[in-house]
ZAGU-215444 format. One record per residue (C-alpha): x, y, z. Coordinates in steps of 0.05 Angstrom, whole numbers, plus 5000, padded with zeros to 4 digits. Each point is the difference from the previous one (the first is absolute). Layout:
// ZAGU-215444
+------+------+------+
|    X |    Y |    Z |
+------+------+------+
|    X |    Y |    Z |
...
+------+------+------+
***
This chain:
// ZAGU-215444
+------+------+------+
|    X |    Y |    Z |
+------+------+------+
| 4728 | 6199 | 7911 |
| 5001 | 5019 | 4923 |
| 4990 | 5069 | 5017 |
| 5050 | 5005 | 5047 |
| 5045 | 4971 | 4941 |
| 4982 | 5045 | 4959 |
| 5018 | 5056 | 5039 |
| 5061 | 4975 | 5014 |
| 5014 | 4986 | 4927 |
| 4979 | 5071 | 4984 |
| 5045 | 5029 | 5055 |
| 5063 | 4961 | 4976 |
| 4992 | 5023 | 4932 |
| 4989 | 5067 | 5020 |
| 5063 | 4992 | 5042 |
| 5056 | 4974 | 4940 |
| 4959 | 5050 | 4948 |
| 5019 | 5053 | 5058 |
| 5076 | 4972 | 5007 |
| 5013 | 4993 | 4928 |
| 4967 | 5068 | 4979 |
| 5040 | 5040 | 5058 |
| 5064 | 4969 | 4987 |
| 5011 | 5060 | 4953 |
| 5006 | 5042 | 5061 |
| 5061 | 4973 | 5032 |
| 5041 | 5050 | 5023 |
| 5072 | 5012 | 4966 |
| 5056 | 4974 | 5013 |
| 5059 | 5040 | 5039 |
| 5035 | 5022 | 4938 |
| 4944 | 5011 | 4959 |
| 4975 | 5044 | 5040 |
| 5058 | 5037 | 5012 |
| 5005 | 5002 | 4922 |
| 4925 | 5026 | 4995 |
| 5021 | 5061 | 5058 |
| 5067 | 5016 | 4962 |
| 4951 | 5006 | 4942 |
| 4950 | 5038 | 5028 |
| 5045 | 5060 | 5033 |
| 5043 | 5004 | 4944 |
| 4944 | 5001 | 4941 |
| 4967 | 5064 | 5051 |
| 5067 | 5038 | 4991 |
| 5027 | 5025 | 4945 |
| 5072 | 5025 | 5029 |
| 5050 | 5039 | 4963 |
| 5067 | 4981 | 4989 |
| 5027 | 5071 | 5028 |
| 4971 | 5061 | 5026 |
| 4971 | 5051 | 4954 |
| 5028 | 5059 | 5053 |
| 5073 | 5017 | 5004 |
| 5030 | 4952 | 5033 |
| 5077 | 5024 | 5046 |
| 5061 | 4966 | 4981 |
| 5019 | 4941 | 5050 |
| 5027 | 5026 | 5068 |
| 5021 | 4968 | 5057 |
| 4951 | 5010 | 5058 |
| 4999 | 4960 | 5067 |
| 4959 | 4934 | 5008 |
| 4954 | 5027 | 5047 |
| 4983 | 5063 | 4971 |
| 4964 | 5042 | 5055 |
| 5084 | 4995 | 5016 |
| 5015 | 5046 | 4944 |
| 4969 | 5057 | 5037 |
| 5058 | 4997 | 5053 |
| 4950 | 5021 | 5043 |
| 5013 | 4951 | 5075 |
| 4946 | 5043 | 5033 |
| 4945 | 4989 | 4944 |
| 5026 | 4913 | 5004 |
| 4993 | 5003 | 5077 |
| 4922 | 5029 | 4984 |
| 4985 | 4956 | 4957 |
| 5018 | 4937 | 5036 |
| 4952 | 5032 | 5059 |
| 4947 | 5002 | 4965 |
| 5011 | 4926 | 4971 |
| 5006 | 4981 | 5070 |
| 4932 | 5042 | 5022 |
| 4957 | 5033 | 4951 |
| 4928 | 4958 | 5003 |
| 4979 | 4988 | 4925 |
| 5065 | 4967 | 4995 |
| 4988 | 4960 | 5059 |
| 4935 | 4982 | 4967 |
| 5029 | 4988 | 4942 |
| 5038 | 4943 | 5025 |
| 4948 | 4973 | 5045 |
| 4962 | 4992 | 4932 |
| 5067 | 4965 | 4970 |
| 5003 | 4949 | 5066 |
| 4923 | 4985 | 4999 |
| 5008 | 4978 | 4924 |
| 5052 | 4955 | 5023 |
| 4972 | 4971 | 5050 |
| 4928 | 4991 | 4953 |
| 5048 | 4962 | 4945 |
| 5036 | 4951 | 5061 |
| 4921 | 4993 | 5015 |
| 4986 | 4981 | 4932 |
| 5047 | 4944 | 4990 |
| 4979 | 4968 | 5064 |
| 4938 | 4976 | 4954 |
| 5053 | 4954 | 4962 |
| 4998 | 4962 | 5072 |
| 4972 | 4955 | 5025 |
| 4956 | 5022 | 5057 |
| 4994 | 4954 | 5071 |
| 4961 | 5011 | 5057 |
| 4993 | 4974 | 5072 |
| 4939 | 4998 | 5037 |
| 4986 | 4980 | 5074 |
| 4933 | 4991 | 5034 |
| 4965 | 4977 | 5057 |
| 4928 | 4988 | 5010 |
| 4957 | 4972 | 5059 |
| 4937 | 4969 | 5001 |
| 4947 | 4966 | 5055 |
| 4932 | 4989 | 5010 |
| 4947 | 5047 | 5031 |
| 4982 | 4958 | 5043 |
| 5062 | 5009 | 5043 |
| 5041 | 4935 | 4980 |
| 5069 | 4995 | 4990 |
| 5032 | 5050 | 4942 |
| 5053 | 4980 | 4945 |
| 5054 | 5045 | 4983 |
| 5029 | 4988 | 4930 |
| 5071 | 5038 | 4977 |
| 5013 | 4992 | 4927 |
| 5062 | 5024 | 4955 |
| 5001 | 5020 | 4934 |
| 5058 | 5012 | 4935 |
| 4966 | 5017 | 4937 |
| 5043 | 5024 | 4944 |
| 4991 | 5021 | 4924 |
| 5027 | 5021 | 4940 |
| 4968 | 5026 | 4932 |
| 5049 | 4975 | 4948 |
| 5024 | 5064 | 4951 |
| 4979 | 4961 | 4920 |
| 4982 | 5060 | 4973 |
| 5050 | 5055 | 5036 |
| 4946 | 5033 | 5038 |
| 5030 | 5006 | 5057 |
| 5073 | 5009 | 4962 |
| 4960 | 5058 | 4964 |
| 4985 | 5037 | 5062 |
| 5069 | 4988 | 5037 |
| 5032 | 5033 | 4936 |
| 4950 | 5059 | 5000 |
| 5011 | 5011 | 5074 |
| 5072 | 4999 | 4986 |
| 4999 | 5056 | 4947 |
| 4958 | 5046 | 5043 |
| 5054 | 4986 | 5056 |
| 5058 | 5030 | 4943 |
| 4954 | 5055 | 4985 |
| 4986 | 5018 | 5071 |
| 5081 | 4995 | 5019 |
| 5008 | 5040 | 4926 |
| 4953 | 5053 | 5024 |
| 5026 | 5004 | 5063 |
| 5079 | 5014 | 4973 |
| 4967 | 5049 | 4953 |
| 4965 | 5038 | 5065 |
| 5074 | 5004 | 5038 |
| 5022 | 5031 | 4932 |
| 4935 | 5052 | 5000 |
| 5024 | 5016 | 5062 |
| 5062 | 5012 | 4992 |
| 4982 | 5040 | 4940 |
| 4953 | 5046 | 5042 |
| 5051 | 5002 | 5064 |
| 5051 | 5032 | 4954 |
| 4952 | 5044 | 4955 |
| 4965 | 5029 | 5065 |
| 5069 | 5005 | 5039 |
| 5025 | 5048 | 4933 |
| 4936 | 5043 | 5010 |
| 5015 | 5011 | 5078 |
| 5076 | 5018 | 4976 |
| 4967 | 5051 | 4930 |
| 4952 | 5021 | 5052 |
| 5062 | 5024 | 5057 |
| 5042 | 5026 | 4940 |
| 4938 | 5043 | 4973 |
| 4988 | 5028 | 5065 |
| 5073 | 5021 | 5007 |
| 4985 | 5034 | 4932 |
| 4948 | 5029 | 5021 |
| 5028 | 5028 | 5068 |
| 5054 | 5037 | 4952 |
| 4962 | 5034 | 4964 |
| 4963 | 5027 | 5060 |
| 5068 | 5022 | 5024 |
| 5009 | 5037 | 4928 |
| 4940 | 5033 | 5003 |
| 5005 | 5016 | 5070 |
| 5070 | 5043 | 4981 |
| 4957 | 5023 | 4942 |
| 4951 | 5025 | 5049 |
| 5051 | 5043 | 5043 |
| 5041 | 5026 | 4935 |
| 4939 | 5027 | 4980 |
| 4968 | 5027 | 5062 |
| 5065 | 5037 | 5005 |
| 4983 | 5029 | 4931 |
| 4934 | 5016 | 5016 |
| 5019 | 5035 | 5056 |
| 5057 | 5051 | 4962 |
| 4944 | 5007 | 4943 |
| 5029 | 4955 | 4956 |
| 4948 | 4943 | 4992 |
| 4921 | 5002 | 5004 |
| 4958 | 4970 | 5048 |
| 4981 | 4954 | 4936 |
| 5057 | 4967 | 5004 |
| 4995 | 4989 | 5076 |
| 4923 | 4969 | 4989 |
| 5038 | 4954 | 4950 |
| 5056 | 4980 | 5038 |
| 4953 | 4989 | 5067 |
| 4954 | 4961 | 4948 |
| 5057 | 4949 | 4975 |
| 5026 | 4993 | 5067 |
| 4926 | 4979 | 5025 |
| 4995 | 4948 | 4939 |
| 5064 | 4970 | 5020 |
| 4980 | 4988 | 5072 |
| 4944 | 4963 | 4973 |
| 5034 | 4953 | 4956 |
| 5052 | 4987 | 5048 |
| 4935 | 4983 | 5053 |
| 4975 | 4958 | 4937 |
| 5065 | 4965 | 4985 |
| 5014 | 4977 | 5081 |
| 4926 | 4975 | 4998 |
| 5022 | 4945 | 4933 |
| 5060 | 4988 | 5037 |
| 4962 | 4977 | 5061 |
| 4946 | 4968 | 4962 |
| 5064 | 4955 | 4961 |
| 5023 | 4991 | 5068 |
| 4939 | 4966 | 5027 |
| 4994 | 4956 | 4934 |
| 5068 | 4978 | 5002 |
| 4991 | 4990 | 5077 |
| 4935 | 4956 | 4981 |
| 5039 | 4961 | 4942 |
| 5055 | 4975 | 5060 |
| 4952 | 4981 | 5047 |
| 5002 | 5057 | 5045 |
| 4947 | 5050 | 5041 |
| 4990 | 5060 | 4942 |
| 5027 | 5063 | 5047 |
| 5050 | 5023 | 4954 |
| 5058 | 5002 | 5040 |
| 5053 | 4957 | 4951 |
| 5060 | 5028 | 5001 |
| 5016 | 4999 | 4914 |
| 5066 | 5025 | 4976 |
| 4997 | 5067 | 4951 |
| 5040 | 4978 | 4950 |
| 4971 | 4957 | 4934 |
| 5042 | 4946 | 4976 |
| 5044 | 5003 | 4937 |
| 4956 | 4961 | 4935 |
| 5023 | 4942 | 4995 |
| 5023 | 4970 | 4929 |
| 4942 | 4971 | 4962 |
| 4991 | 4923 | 5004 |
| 5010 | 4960 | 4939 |
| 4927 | 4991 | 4970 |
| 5020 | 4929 | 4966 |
| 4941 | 4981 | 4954 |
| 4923 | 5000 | 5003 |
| 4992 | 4924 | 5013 |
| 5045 | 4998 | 5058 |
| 4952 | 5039 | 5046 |
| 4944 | 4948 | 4994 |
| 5051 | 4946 | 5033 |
| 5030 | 5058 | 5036 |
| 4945 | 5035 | 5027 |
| 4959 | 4966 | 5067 |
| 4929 | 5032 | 4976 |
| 5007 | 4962 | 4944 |
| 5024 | 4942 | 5024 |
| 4938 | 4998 | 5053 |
| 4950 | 5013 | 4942 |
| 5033 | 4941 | 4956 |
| 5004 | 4953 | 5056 |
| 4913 | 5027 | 5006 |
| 4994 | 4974 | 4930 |
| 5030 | 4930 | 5016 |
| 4953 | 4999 | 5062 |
| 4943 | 5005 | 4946 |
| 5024 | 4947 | 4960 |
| 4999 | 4949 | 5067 |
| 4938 | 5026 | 5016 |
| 4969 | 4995 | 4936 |
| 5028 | 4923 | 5003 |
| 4974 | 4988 | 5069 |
| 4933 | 5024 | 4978 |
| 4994 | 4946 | 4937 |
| 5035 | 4949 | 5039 |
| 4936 | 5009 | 5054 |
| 4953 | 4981 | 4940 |
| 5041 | 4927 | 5003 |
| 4988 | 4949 | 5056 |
| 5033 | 4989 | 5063 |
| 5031 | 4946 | 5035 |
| 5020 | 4987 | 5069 |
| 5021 | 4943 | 5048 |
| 4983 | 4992 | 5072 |
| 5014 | 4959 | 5061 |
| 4974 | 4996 | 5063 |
| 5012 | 4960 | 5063 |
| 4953 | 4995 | 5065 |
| 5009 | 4974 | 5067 |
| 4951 | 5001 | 5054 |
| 4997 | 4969 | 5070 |
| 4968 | 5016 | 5065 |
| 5072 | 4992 | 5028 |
| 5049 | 5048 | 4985 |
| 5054 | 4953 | 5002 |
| 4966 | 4958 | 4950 |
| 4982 | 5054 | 4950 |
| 5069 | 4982 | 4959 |
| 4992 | 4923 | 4997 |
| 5005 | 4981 | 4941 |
| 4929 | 4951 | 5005 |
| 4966 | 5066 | 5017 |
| 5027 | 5039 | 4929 |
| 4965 | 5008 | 4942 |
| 5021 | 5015 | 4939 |
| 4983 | 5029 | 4930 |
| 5032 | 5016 | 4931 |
| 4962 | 5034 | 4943 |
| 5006 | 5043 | 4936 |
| 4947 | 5055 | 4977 |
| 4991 | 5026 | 4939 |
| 4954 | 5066 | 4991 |
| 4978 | 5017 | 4936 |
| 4965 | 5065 | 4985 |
| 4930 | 4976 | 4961 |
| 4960 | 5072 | 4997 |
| 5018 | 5066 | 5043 |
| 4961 | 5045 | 4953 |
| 5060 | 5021 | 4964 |
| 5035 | 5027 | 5063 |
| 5067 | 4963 | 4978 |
| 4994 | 5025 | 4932 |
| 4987 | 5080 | 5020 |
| 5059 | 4987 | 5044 |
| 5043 | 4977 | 4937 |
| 4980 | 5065 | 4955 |
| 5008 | 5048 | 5067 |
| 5074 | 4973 | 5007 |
| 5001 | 5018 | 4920 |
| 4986 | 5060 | 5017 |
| 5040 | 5015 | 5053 |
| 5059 | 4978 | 4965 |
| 4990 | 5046 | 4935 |
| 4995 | 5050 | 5058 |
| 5065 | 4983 | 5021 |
| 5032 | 4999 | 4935 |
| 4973 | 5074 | 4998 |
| 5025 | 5022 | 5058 |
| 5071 | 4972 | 4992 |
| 4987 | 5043 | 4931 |
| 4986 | 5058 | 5032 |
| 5052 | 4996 | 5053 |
| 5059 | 4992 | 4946 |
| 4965 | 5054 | 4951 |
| 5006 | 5047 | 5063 |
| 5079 | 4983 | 5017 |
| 5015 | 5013 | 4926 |
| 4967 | 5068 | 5016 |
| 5038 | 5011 | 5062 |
| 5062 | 4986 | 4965 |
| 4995 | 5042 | 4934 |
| 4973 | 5051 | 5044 |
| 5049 | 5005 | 5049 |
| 5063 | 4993 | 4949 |
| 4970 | 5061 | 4964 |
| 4993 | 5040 | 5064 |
| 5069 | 4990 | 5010 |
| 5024 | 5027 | 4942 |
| 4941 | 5057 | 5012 |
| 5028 | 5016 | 5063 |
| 5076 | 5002 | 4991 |
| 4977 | 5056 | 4947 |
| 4955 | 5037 | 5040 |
| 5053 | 4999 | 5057 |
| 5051 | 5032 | 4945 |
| 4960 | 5050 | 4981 |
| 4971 | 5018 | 5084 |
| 5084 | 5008 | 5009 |
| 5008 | 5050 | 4940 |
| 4938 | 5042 | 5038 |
| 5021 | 4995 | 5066 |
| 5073 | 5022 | 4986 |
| 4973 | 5057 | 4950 |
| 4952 | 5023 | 5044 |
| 5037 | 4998 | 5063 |
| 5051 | 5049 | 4960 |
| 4954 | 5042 | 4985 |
| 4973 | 5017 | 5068 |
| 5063 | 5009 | 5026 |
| 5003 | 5056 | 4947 |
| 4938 | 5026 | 5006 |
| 5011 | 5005 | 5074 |
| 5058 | 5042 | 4998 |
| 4969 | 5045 | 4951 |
| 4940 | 5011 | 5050 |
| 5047 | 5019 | 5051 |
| 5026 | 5046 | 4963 |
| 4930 | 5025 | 4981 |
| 5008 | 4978 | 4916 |
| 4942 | 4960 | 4996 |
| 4933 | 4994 | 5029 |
| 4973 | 4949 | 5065 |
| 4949 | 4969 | 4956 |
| 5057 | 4978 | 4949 |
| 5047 | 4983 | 5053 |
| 4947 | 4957 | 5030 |
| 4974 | 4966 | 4944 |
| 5071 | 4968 | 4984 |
| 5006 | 4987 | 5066 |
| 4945 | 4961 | 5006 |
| 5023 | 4967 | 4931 |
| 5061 | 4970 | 5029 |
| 4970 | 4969 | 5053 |
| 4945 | 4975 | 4961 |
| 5061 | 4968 | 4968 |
| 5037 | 4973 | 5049 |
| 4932 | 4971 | 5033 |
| 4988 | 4963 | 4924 |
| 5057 | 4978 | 5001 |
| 5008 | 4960 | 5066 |
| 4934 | 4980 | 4981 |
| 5018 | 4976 | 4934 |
| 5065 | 4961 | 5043 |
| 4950 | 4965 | 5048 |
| 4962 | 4978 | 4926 |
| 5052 | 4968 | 4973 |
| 5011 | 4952 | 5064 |
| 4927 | 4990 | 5003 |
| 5003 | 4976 | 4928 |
| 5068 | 4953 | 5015 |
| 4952 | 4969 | 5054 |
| 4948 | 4994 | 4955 |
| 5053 | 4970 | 4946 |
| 5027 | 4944 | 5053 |
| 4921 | 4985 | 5012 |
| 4980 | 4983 | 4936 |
| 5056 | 4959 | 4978 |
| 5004 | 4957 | 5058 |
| 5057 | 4974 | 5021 |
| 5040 | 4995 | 5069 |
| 4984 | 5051 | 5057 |
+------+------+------+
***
């Protein structure tokens, strides 16, 4: 009997030492710990109050801005593919599951009741008479919350939910992103082949003008090996250039949702650039910007689980009740003479579990400076995206001035050098060669034209914002 005191004087001491020393671990409160995540993002990045690139003077530009393309074809495409392409589909599916995981998780705040029914019937072996007994049962329970455990992992559940509905706004805007960047390539890759084409039709009348003078004596066959040589390289880039079209056909067809035959009907004309949108400053982007909004509300998810984990190192403590009725009538089985009934409270507390709980505490650490990182890395890169893209614009506009100056100057000099090969002033080779210069030129620059909306995409990407 002394020993058994003992023990039980050992154990209770263990117990309050265990109560007192963990008390330290108590998860924070709701504002502190919003405090502590505030902290924590804004102490990873060190945001500048404007942009080092060169920013555009405020313009007006439409609240949605895929609008500012005036594009209706491109806006009926893209709401296809929100309606059908897969990843996105997935993408939400991920959103809803978090959802329904964070409703799951605050059902532990409950209490939890259950009914049970049973019937069991007995006799002898020897053949007598058997008893048949039905019985009803109602147990219920309900771990009482004294250290936010359970708060803990209802708030974590709820910030992977916002993360999973942030990522899944930020994969609509991907895709939009990629609908209109692919449906410019199919429209650079029509235009190019119309290029293309044209200059086959110039060297074709190249071909006859100077089979003509190769016939009265007046060109060498040379110049007919050349000719039938430029001709042949033109075929082939033509061949090359329907072959990208149909390959951004089938991607584009892939991005909506559809079978990849290429056999979308895209207009051949590119849309006027639209006016740049008004960068604001650095700071907005990480309220502005879903990616980072999902990789902030990742951090706060760390900081609940990180609580959940040291509030598991504290005791628990729950409250049942039970009530049991049996009879071997059924009728009888809800008298009241035949019910039994039972209230009690539990209290677990965690004695030795090889320093499971602990480990879990310092992998939540971890997981949380991970976090931290990542939000890091995911605002470090939208600064990049940003500074990059508002010096490409400026890059572009300049390269696109300068593409104009060769095109026009180019283009005047063939039709010079054309007439002065008809009138037999200059050789084919020359005639040829700045041929082949303009439409070098004019090819650059519808490329350079097809760039510049690209970038405008990429622009409206980075800096978030309505779609």
């Amino acid at each position: 009997m002394n020993k058994q005191i003992s023990v039980f004087a050992i154990l209770s001491t263990h117990f309050f030492s265990l109560l007192i020393l963990t008390s330290c671990a108590t998860p924070m409160q709701t504002e502190e710990r919003e405090q502590a995540i505030n902290k924590a993002v804004n102490e990873s990045v060190d945001a500048p109050e404007v942009w080092s690139a060169e920013v555009a003077k405020h313009v007006d530009v439409p609240t949605r801005w895929l609008q500012s393309f005036n594009d209706p074809e491109l806006l009926k495409l893209i709401d296809e593919g929100k309606k059908n392409n897969i990843d996105l589909q997935m993408a939400a599916a991920n959103m809803d599951k978090a959802w329904l995981l964070a409703k799951q998780s605050g059902a532990a705040l409950k209490p939890t009741v259950d009914l049970s029914l049973d019937r069991n019937q007995s006799g002898s072996a020897e053949g007598g008479a058997s008893q048949s007994n039905v019985g009803v049962g109602l147990q219920a329970s309900w771990e009482l919350d004294m250290w936010g455990r359970l708060r803990a992992g209802v708030h974590a559940a709820d910030a992977r939910a916002v993360s999973a509905q942030a990522d899944y706004i930020f994969a609509q805007y991907s895709l939009s992103a990629n609908i209109a960047k692919t449906y410019f390539k199919v429209i650079e890759a029509k235009l190019q082949a119309n290029i293309t084409r044209k200059n086959l039709q110039i060297l074709e009348k190249t071909m006859r003008i100077t089979q003509v003078k190769y016939a009265n004596g007046d060109s060498s066959g040379q110049d007919v090996a050349l000719n039938k040589a430029n001709l042949a390289a033109a075929k082939e880039q033509l061949i090359t250039i329907e072959g990208s079209e149909r390959d951004a056909l089938r991607a584009l067809e892939v991005l909506l949702g559809r079978y990849p035959n290429a056999t979308l009907d895209i207009p051949d004309m590119l849309s006027d650039l639209p006016p740049p949108p008004p960068a604001g400053i650095p700071s907005e982007i990480l309220e502005r910007r879903p990616d980072i909004v999902s990789a902030e509300r990742q951090v706060a998810a760390a900081f609940d689980a990180t609580d959940q984990a040291k509030a598991a190192q504290l005791p628990r403590f729950s409250l049942t009740a039970s009530a049991n009725s049996a009879s071997s009538s059924l009728s009888d089985v809800l008298n009241p003479a035949n019910t039994v009934w039972q209230l009690g409270a539990n209290l677990i507390a965690p004695l030795f579990d090889g320093g499971r709980r602990e480990i879990d505490v310092e992998i939540a650490t971890v997981e949380q400076k991970q976090a931290i990182a990542n939000y890091r890395n995911k605002a470090l890169t939208a600064f990049s995206e940003v500074e990059k893209n508002l010096d490409q614009s400026r890059v572009l506009a300049n390269r696109e001035t300068a593409l104009s100056d060769v095109q026009r100057h180019s283009s005047k000099a063939y039709r010079i050098a054309e007439l002065r090969y008809k009138e037999g002033e200059t050789e084919l080779l020359e005639t040829l060669q700045i041929q082949q210069q303009a439409i070098a030129a004019e090819s650059n620059l519808l490329s350079i034209k097809r760039s510049q909306l690209e970038q405008r995409i990429n622009m409206y990407l980075s800096l978030g914002g309505s779609w």
